[in-house]
C-alpha positions in Angstrom: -11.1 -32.6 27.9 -8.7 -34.7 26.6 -6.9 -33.6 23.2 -5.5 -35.9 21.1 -2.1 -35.5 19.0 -3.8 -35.5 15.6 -6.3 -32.7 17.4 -3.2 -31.0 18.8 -1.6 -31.0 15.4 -4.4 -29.7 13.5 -4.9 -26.8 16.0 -1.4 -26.2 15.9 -1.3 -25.5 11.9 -4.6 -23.6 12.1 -2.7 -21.2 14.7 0.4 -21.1 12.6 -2.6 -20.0 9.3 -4.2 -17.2 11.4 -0.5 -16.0 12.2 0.3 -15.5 8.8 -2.0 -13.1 9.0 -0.4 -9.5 8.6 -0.8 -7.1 11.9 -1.3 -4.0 10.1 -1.2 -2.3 6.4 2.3 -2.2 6.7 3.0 -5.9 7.6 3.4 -8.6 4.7 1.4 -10.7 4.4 3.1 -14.3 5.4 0.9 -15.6 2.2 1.6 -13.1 -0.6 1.8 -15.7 -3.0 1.1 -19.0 -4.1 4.9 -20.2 -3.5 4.6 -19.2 -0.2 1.6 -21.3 0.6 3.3 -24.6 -0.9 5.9 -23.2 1.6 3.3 -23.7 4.1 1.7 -26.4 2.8 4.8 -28.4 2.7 6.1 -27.3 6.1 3.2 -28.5 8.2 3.2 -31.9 6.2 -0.5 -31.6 5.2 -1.4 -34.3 2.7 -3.2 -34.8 -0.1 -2.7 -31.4 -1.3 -1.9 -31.1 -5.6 -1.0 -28.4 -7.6 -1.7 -25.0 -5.9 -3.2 -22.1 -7.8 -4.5 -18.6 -7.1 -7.6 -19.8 -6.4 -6.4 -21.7 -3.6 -4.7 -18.9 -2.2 -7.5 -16.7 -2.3 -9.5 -19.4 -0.4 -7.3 -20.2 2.3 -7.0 -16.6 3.0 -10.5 -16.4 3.3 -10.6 -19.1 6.2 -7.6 -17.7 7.3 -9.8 -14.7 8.1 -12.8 -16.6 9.0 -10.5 -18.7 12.2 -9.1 -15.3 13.2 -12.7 -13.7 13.8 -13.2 -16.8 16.0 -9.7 -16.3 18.1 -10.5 -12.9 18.1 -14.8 -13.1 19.4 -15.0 -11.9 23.1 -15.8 -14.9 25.1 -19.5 -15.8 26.3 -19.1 -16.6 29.4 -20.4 -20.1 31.5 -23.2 -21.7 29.7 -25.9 -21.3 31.2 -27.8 -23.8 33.8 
């Protein structure tokens, strides 16, 4: 399967999301805050992005989580036939 840059690119920030993830309790968290996510934001050149809030925050952690239970699910196996 062939993947193209912007596919590349898009897994690529997705990855860097799930890593700002922290380890454990005592980690911080590499979103704390809504600065931080502008930090992101800004640093993987996504576009089309306005004024960030707490709301935002709280959603992108949500997917943030969401993506990491997919990285993390065991693998299948072949498909079948």
């Amino acid at each position: 399967m062939l993947i193209t840059h912007d596919t590349r690119c898009a897994l690529d920030t997705v990855v860097d999301l799930v890593n700002t993830a922290p380890e454990d309790a005592a980690a911080p968290d590499g979103l704390q805050d809504v600065a931080l996510l502008a930090d992101f934001v800004r640093n993987h050149e996504i576009s089309d992005v306005g004024v960030l809030s707490e709301f935002d925050l709280s959603a992108v952690r949500k997917i943030r989580g969401r993506f990491a239970s997919v990285f993390s699910a065991p693998d299948p196996g072949p498909p079948p036939g």
